[in-house]
Backbone bond lengths (Angstrom), bond angles and torsions (degrees), N, CA, C in turn:
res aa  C-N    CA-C-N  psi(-1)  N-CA   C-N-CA  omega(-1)  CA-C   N-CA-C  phi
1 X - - - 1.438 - - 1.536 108.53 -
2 X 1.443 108.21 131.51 1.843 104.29 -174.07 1.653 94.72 -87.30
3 X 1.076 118.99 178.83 1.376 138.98 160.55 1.275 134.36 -165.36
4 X 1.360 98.15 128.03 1.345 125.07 -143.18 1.941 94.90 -105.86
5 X 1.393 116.61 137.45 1.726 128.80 -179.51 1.618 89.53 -86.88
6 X 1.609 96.19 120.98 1.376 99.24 164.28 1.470 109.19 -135.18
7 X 1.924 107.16 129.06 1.221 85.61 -156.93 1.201 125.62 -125.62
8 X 1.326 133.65 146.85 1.361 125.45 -156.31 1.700 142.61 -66.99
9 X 1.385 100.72 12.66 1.503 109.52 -162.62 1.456 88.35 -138.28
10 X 1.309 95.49 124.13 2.006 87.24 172.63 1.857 103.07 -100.17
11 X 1.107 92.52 158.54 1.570 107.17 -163.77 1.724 116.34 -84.58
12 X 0.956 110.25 107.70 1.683 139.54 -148.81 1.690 102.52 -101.00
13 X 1.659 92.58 96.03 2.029 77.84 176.02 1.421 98.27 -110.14
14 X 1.654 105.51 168.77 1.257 121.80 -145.13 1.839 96.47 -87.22
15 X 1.141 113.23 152.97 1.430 109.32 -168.74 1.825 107.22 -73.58
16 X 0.903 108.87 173.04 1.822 118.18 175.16 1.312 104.83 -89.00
17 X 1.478 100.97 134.63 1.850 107.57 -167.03 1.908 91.09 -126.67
18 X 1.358 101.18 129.66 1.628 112.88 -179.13 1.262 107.46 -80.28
19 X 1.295 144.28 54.64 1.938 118.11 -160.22 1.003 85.65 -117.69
20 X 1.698 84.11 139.15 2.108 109.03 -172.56 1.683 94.23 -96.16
21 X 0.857 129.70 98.32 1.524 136.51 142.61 1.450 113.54 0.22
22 X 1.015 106.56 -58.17 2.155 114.25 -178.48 1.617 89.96 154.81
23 X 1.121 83.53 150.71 1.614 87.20 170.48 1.672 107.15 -83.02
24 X 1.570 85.17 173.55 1.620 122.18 167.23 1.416 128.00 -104.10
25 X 0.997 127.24 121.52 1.787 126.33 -160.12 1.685 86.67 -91.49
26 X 1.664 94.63 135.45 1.636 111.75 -171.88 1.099 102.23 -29.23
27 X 1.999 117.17 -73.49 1.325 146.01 163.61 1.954 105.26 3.39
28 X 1.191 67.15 -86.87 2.048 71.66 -179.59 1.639 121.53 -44.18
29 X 1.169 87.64 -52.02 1.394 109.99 -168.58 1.513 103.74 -56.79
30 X 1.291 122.48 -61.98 1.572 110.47 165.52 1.816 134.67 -46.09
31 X 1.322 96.10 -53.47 1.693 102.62 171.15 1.740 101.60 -55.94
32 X 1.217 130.18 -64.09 1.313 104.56 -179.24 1.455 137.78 -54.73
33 X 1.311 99.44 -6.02 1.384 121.18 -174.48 2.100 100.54 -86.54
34 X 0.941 83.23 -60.73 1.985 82.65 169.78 1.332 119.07 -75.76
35 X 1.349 127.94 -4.44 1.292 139.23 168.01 1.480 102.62 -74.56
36 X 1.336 126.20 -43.44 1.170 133.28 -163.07 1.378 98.27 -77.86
37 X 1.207 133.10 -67.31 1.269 134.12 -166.72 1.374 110.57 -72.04
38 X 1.173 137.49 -5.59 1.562 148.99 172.39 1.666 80.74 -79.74
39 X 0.854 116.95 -85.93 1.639 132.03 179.41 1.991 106.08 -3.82
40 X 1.388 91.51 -71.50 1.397 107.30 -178.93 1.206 128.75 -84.69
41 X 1.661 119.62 3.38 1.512 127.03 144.97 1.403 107.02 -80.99
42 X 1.142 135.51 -30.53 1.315 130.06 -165.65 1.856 109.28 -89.14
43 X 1.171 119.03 -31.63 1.026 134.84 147.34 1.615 129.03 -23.88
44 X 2.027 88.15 -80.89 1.580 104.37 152.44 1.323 131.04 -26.75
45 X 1.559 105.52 -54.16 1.846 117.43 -172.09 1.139 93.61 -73.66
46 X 1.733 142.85 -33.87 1.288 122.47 -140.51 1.617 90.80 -80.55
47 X 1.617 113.52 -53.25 1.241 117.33 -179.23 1.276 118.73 -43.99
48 X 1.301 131.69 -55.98 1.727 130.35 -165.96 1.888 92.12 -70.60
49 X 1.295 129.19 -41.01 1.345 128.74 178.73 1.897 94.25 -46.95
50 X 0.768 129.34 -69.57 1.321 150.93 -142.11 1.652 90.00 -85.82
51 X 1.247 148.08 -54.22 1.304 158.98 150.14 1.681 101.07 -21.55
52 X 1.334 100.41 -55.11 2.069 97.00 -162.00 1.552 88.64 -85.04
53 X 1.092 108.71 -30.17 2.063 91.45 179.39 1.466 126.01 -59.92
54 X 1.482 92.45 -43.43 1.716 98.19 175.40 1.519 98.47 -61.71
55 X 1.459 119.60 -60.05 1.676 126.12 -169.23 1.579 105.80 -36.82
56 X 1.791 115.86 -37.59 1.442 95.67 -161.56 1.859 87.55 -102.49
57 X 1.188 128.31 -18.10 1.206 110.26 161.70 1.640 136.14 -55.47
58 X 1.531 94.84 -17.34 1.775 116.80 176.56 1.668 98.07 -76.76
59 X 1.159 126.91 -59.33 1.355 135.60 169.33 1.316 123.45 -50.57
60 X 1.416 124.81 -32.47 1.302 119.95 156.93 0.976 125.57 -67.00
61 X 1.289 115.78 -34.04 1.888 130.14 -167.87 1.550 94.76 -74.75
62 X 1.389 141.77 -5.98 0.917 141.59 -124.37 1.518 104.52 -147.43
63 X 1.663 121.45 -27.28 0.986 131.49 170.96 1.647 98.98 -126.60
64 X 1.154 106.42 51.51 1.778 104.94 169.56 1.190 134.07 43.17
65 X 1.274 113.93 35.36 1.398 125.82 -165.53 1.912 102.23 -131.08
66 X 1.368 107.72 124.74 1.501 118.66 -158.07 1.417 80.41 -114.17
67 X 1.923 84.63 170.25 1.870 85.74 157.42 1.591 97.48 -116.61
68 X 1.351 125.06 63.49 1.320 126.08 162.80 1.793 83.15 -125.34
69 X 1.140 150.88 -44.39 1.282 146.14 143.17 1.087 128.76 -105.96
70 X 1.796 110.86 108.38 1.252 95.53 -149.76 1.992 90.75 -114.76
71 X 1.392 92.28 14.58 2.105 89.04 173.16 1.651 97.88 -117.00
72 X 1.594 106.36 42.53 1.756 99.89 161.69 1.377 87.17 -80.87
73 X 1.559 82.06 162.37 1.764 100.81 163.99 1.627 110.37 -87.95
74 X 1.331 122.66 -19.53 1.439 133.52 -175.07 1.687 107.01 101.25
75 X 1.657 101.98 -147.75 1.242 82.51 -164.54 1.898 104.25 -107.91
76 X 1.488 87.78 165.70 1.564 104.65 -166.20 1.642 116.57 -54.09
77 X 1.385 131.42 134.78 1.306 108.91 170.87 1.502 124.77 -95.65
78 X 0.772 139.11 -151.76 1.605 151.62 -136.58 1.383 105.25 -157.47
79 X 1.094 122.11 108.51 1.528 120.21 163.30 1.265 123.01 -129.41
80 X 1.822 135.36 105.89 1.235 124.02 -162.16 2.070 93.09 -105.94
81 X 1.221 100.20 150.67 1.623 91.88 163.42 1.735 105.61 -128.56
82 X 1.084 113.25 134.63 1.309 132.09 -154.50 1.798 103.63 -117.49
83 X 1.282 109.18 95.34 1.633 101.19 -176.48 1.254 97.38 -82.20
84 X 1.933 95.02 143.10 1.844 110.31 -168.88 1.781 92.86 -101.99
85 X 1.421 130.11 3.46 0.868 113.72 -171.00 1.784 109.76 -137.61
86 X 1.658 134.58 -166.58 1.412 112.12 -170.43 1.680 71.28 -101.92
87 X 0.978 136.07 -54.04 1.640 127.29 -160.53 1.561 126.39 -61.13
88 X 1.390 110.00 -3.29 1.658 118.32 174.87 1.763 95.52 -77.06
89 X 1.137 108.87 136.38 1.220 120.51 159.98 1.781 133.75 -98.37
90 X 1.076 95.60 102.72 1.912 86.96 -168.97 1.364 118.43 -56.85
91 X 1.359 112.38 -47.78 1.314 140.24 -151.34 1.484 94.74 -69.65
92 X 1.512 126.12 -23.61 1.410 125.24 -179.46 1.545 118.33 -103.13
93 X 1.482 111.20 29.45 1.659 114.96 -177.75 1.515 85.63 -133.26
94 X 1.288 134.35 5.10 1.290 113.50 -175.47 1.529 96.78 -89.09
């Protein structure tokens, strides 16, 4: 025989209550409203400002370029040329 909890109180939520706090005079109510969103564009910019600085400071750090010298070129590259054939001549591209 299975058995199943059946249970005696059914579950009672509390009704929705409307209470206005006090109002807000239009006046106010708008300026804080563009205050806010001035707020949170400026915010926005500060971060992505602050985002690409580190990003190009990652990229500098990265191509050898400090800000104790900051007109290196970074570091040197490497170029080998490898003739694939007997008739390429190396010795005449240097």
């Amino acid at each position: 025989m299975h058995f199943q909890h059946k249970p005696h109180n059914k579950q009672q939520n509390k009704p929705h209550t409307n209470k206005k706090k006090g109002s807000v005079t239009r006046q106010f109510y708008g300026v804080q409203a563009v205050n806010a969103a001035l707020n949170k564009e400026t915010r926005f910019n500060q971060y992505k400002q602050l985002q690409s600085k580190k990003r190009q400071e990652l990229f500098n750090k990265r191509r050898g370029i400090t800000d104790n010298n900051p007109t290196a070129q970074g570091r040197g590259k490497v170029i080998a040329f490898v003739p694939l054939s007997e008739y390429a001549d190396v010795q005449e591209l240097k």
